[in-house]
N, C-alpha and C positions, 0 to 999 in steps of 0.2 A: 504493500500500500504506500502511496505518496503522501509522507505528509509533509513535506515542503511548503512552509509557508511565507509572508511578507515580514519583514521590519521596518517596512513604511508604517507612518500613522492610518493609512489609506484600508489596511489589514492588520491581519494578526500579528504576533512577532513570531519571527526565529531567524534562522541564519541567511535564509535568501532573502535578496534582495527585489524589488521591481525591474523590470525590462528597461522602464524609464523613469529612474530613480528623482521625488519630487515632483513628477511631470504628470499632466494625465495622458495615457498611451494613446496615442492613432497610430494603428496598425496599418498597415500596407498588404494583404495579402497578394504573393506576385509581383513582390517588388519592383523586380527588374523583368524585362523581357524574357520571353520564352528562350532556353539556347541562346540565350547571349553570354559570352563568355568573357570579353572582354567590357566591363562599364566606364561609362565614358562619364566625365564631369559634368557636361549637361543632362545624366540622368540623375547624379545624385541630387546636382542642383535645384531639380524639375521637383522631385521627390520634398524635398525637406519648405521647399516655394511654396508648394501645395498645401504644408502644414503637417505633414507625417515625423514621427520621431521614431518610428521601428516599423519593422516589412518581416512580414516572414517572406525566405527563400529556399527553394529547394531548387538544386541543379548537382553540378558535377562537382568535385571538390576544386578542380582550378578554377571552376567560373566561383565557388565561394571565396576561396581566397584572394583571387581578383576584388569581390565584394567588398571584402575585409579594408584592402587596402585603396579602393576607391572611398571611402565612408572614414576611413584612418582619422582626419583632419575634424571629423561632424561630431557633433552630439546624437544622431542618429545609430541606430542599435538593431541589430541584423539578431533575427528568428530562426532557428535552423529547423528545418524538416529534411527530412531524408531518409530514406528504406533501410540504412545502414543502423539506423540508431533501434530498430524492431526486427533485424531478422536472424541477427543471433549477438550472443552474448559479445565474441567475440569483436565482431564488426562495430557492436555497440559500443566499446570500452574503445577502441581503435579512434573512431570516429569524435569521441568526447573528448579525448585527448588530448585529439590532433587541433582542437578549437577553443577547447573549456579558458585557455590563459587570454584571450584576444581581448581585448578593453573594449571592443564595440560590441560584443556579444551582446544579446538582450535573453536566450533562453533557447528552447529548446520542445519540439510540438513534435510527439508522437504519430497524432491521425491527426487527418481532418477531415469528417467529417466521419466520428470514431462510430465501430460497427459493434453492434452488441455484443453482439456470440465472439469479440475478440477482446473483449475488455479484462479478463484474466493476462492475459499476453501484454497490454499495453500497461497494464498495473507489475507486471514483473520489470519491463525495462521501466519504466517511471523510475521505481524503486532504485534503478542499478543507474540510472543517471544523477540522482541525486546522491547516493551515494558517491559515483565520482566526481558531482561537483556539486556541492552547496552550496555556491555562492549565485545561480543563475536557478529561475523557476524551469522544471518541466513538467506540460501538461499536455492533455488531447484537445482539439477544437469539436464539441460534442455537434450530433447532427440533430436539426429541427424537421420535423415535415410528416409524411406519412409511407414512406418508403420500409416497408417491412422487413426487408433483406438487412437494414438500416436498425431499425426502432429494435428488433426481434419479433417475435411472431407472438401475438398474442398480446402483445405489450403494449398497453398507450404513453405516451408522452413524461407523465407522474412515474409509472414505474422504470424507462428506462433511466431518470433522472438517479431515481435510488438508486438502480443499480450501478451507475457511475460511482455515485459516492461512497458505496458499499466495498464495489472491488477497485476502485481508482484514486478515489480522495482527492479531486482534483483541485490545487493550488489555483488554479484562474477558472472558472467559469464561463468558457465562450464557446461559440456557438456559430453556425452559419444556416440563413435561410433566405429564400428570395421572395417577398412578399408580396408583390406586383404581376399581376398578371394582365396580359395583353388581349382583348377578344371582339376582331374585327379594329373599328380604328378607334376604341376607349380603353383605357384601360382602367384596372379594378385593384384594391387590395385584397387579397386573402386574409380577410380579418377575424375568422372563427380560428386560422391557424397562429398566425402574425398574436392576436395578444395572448392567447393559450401559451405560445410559446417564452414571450418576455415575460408574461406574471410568472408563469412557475420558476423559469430559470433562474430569476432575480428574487423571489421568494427561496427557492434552496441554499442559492447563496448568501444573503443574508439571515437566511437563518441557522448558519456557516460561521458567520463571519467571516468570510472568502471573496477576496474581489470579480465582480460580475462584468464579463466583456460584452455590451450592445454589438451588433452587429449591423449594418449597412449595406445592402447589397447595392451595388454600382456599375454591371453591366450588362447588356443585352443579350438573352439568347434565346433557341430553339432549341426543346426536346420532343419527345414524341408525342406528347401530347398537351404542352404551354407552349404559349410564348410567352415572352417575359418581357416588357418594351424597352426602350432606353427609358433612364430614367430622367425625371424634370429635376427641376434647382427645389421644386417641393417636395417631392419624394424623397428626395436626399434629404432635406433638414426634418422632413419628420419622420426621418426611420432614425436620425442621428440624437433628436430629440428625445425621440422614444423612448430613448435608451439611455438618456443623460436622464429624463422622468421617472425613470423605474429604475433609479441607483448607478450606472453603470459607473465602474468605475476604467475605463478605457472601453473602447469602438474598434472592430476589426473591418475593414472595408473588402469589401468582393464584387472583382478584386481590380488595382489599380491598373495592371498592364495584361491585355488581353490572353485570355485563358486558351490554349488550344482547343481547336474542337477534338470530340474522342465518336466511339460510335452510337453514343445516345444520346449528346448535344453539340449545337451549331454556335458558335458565338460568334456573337454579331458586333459589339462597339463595347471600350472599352475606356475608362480617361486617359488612357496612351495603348497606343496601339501595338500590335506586331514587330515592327523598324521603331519601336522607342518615340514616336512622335504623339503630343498633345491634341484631343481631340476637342469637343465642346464641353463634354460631361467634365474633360480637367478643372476648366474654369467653373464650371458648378460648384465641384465641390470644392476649390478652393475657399470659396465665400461663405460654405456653408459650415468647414472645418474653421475658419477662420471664429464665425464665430460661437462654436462649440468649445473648440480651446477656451475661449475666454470664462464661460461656463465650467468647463469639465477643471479646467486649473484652480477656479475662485470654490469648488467643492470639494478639492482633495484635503484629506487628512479630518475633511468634517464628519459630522452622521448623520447618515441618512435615516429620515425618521421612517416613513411611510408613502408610499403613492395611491391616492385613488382617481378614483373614474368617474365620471357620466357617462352617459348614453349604456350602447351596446354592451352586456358583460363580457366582462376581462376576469379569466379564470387567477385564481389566486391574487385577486387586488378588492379593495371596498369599495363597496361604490359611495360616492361622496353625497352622504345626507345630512343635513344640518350642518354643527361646524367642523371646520379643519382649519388648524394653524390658527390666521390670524382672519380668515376666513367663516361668518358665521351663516351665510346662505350664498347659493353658486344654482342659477338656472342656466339651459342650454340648450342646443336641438336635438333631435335625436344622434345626429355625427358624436355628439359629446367631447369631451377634451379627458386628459391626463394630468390629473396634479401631483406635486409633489412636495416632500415637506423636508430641508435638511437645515441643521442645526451645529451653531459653534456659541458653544457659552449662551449668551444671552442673545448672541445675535440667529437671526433664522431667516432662511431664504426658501422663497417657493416660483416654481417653473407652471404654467398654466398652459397647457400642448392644443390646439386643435388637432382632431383627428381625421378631417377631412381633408386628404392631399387636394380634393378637385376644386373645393370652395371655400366663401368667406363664410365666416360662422360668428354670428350674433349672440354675446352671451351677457350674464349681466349678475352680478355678485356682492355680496355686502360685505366688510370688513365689520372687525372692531376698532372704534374709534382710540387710534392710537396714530400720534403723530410723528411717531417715525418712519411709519409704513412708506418707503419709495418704490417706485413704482418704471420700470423702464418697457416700456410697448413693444409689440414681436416687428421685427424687421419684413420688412420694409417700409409699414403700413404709415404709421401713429409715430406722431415727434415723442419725446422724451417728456414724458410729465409731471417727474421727478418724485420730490414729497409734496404730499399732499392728505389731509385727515380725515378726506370724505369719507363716507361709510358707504356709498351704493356710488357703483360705476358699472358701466354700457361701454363694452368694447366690440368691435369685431377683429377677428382674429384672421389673418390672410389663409389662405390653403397650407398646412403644413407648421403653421405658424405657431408663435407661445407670447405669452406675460412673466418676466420676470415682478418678482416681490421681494421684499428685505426690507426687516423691521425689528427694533428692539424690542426683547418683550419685558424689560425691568421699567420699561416706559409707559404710563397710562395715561389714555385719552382723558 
């Protein structure tokens, strides 16, 4: 079993440390291009521009160590995935090795998108890489969705969770799911699956104490029976949201530079493409990591109290009746929004998500009349309102969109 945990304030203590010590994570999965083996300076550049502080990569061992020494100069922090570290002991101690001393290291990911009926397997090497290195986290990136070969047979979503924790103990809690489906020229979220999946994940983990990774999916593709569209600048910020609303304490993106096709999907666009070039989706999420960092940094090392919900239910979150926080009545449409509640000392911050990517959403909520309550509007919409003591406010909220809140609570109206 892994028990490899954090000594950030962000987690629990013990000897390892975070991927991005201080920092909140933006992951990169697929850092660098497919087969690229040489990285060039305009890809690091591209990468860290964008706002990422860690990638996981999996390629050859010269393209990693090329990696290595591309990133040498950055505060950016390479992920390793690789066949070598699960297919025997031997390859596994070889391979830890040969990497565990690198100052850019960030850790170390068994699966992604770990399969049930192998979770004994990934819980023995987990073990034998923490063993050979304490001082870097490793974990599996667990899988979401409804794929039985996947989930196990028999098993819904709640049990395969157990059974990670059971036989894996996983040190990070992350996850990959593409919640966006394409049919004809609209597209739709998967929202019976999409919030099943973020309350429970983020419910085991903090009921863990273990840091929770949101997830982001960020490119286009074809399987045999979705499509998945490109995604908008809203899609992005409220799958980023999501996930900054339900605790997360780092975001893995899927994935930055386009994923090969294999024989059950076609990938279509990527935020950098095949030949390492920026496509439109780059510039999306730059804006929208842009300002997620400012968020996911201004909550690290705090506690997260609680999220709940309006509208449609979201398995394992409350739905928001009467008060929360500093919040004593919240009405909505049925789209609903996600709230959240996190705390440092006296001071407390709450995030207000709409959950409609496609529309504006009218909502309207009272406070307790405390005049520290400040108040910043979701991007793009609404100027800065700042402090203000009123007790009922009429917002609408853009597609994808949120309200920050931050109030003293030693301070009464």
């Amino acid at each position: 079993m892994n028990n490899t945990k954090y000594s950030d304030s962000w987690a629990t203590t013990s000897m390892a440390s975070s991927p991005t010590p201080g920092k909140f994570p933006i992951v990169a999965l697929n850092c660098f291009p497919y087969k690229t083996i040489s990285m060039t300076q305009q890809m690091v550049e591209d990468l860290i521009d964008c706002g990422f502080n860690a990638g996981v990569f999996q390629s050859s061992e010269t393209a990693i160590t090329n990696a290595f020494k591309a990133i040498d100069d950055t505060d950016f922090r390479l992920i390793l995935q690789h066949p070598s570290l699960t297919r025997s002991e031997s390859e596994c101690r070889a391979f830890v090795n040969l990497y565990k001393e690198k100052s850019s290291l960030g850790g170390w990911i068994v699966a992604n998108d770990a399969e049930f009926d192998k979770f004994d397997t990934y819980a023995r090497y987990l073990s034998l890489i923490s063993n050979l290195d304490a001082s870097h986290p490793a974990f599996p990136i667990l899988y979401a969705g409804e794929n039985i070969k996947l989930l196990g047979v028999g098993n819904d979503f709640s049990t395969y969770l157990n059974a990670a924790q059971s036989k894996m103990s996983p040190s990070i809690w992350a996850y990959t799911f593409a919640p966006f489906r394409k049919n004809g020229c609209s597209s739709y979220i998967d929202g019976t699956l999409f919030y099943r999946d973020v309350g429970l994940i983020s419910q085991k983990a903090h009921s863990l104490k273990r840091p929770f990774w949101g997830v982001c999916h960020c490119q286009s593709k074809v399987n045999f029976d979705h499509e998945f569209p490109t995604p908008t600048e809203a899609m992005l910020r409220f799958q980023v949201f999501a996930a900054i609303v339900a605790g997360a304490r780092g975001i893995v993106f899927d994935s930055y530079c386009l994923t090969p096709n294999n024989n059950i999907q076609t990938y279509l666009l990527a935020p950098v493409d095949s030949k390492g070039n920026k496509t439109p989706i780059w510039h999306y999420l730059k804006k929208v990591i842009t300002e997620a960092r400012s968020y996911g940094d201004r909550f690290m090392g705090i506690e997260f109290i609680e999220c709940r919900y309006t509208g449609s239910a979201i398995p394992g979150m409350t739905y928001l009746s009467g008060s929360f926080g500093v919040i004593t009545r919240m009405s909505t449409s049925l789209a609903g929004t996600m709230v959240c509640h996190y705390k440092s000392g006296n001071k407390n911050h709450m995030l207000i998500l709409n959950r409609d990517v496609d529309n504006f959403q009218n909502i309207k909520f009272e406070t307790q009349k405390n005049p520290s309550i400040f108040e910043v509007p979701s991007y793009p919409v609404l100027p800065d309102v700042g402090a203000t003591p009123s007790a009922e406010r009429k917002r609408t909220l853009p597609p994808g969109g949120y309200i920050y809140l931050s109030w003293d609570s030693s301070v009464k109206g």
